[in-house]
N, C-alpha and C positions, 0 to 999 in steps of 0.2 A: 541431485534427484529430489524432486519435490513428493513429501508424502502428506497425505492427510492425519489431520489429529485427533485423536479420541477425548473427546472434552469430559466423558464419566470414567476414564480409564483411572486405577489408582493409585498416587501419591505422583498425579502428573504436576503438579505445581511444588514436590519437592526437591527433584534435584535438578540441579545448573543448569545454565541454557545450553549447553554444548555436551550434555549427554544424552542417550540416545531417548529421553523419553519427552513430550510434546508438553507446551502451556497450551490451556483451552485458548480460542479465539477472542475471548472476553479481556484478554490481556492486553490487547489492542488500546483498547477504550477504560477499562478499569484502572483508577490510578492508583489503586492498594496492589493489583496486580502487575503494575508497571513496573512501580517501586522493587519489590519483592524479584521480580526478573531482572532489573538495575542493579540492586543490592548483589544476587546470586553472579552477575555478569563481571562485577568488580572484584569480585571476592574471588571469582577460578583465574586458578593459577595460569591460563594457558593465555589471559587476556590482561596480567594482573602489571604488566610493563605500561600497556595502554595510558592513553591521558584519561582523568576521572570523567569526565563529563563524554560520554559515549551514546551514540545514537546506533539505534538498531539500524539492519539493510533487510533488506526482504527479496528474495527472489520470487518472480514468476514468471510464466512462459507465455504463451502465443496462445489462444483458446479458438480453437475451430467449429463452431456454431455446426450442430446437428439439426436437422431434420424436426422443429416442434421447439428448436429456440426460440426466446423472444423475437418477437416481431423487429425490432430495431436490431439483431444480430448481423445480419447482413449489411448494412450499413457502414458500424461502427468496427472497429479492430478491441479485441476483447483479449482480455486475458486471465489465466485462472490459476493461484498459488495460494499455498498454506504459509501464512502471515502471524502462523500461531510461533514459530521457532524463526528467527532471525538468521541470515545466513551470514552472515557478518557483523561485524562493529566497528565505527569511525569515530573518528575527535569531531564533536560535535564542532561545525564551519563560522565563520564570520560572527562568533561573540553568542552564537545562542545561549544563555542563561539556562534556563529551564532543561537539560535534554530528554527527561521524558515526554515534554510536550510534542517528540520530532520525531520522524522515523522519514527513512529514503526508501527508494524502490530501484533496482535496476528495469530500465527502460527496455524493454522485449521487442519491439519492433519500430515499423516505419512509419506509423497514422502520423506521428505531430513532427516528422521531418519538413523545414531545417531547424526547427525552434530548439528540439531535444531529439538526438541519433539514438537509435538500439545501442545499449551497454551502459550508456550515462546515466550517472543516479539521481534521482530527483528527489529534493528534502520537501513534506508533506508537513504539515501543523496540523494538531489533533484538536487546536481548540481554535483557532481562529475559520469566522465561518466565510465562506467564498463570496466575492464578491463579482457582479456582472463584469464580464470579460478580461477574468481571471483563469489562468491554465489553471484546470482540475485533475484529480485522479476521485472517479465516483466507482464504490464500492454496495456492488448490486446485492438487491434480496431475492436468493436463492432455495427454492424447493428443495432442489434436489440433495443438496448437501453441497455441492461447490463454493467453491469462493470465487466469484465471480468482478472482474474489474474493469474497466474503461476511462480513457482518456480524454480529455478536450480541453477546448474552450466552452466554457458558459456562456452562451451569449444569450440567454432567454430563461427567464424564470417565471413562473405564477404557481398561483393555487394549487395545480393540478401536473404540472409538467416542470422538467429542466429542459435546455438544448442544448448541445457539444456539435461543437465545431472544430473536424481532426482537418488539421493543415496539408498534410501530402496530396489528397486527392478531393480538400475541400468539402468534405461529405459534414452535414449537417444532417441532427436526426432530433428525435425528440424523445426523452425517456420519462415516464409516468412515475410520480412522488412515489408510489408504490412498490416498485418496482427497486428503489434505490434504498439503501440503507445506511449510506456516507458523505458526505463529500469534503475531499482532502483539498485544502488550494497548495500548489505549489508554491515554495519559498525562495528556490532554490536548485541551484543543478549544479553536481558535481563530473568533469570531465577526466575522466584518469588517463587520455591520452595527452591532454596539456602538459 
């Protein structure tokens, strides 16, 4: 179940990832608050067998675009999850160094089928920045309070716009710099059916 997070609620950045209270969304991007979630994530006992270098997982779900969505809503396949609390932890894959610099995502649906299926997780870099026709995951800016996501291909940048290109039914859109508040390249895809 995915819930959202209270980022002024209090002493939400004191205790462990795995109890019931939320790190704000700033923990994402913050590397004192990475750290600090890294540190707490090794140290509870219920994850403390794990190998040291751990990447967070994140769950999200399928987002169905209302009535007064953005304009490109319809278009693209969207999805919307609280990225403040990790829903898992992995051995960080094929030699990454750094693991706070990584976080995966389980794949929600079917836009970038055959490249990535619903379920596989996709490892994300928080600092390297994306390059033309490179798979992304771009993390939208949202009014309302959602956390708002979408997938593609890059294949169009300027001043004023990105473009994603989702591979199942080829749908090409354009999203407004404005509009966007991330963008993750993909490094990585893990298949837990292999």
């Amino acid at each position: 179940m995915l819930r959202s997070s209270s980022p002024s609620s209090p002493s939400s950045t004191e205790k462990g990832p795995c109890s019931s209270s939320f790190l704000p969304l700033k923990a994402l991007t913050d590397p004192a608050e990475n750290r600090l979630r890294h540190r707490a994530a090794k140290d509870d006992p219920i994850i403390a067998g794990l190998p040291k270098k751990l990447i967070s997982i994140y769950a999200v779900s399928l987002h169905f675009p209302e009535e007064g969505d953005t304009a490109f809503a319809d278009e693209l396949e969207f999805w919307e999850g609280d990225l403040s609390r990790p829903a898992a932890y992995m051995a960080a894959p094929f030699g990454l160094g750094d693991a706070e610099r990584y976080f995966a995502i389980y794949i929600p649906g079917e836009a970038m089928e055959p490249r990535f299926r619903a379920g596989e997780r996709v490892i994300l870099d928080r600092i390297k920045p994306a390059s033309i026709n490179a798979d992304v995951v771009v993390q939208l800016r949202e009014d309302s309070g959602r956390s708002l996501w979408t997938i593609g291909r890059l294949s169009a940048r300027n001043r004023s716009l990105i473009e994603l290109m989702q591979y199942r039914d080829r749908v090409t859109s354009s999203i407004p710099h404005n509009k966007i508040k991330q963008i993750f390249p993909i490094i990585g895809m893990v298949d837990d059916d292999a």
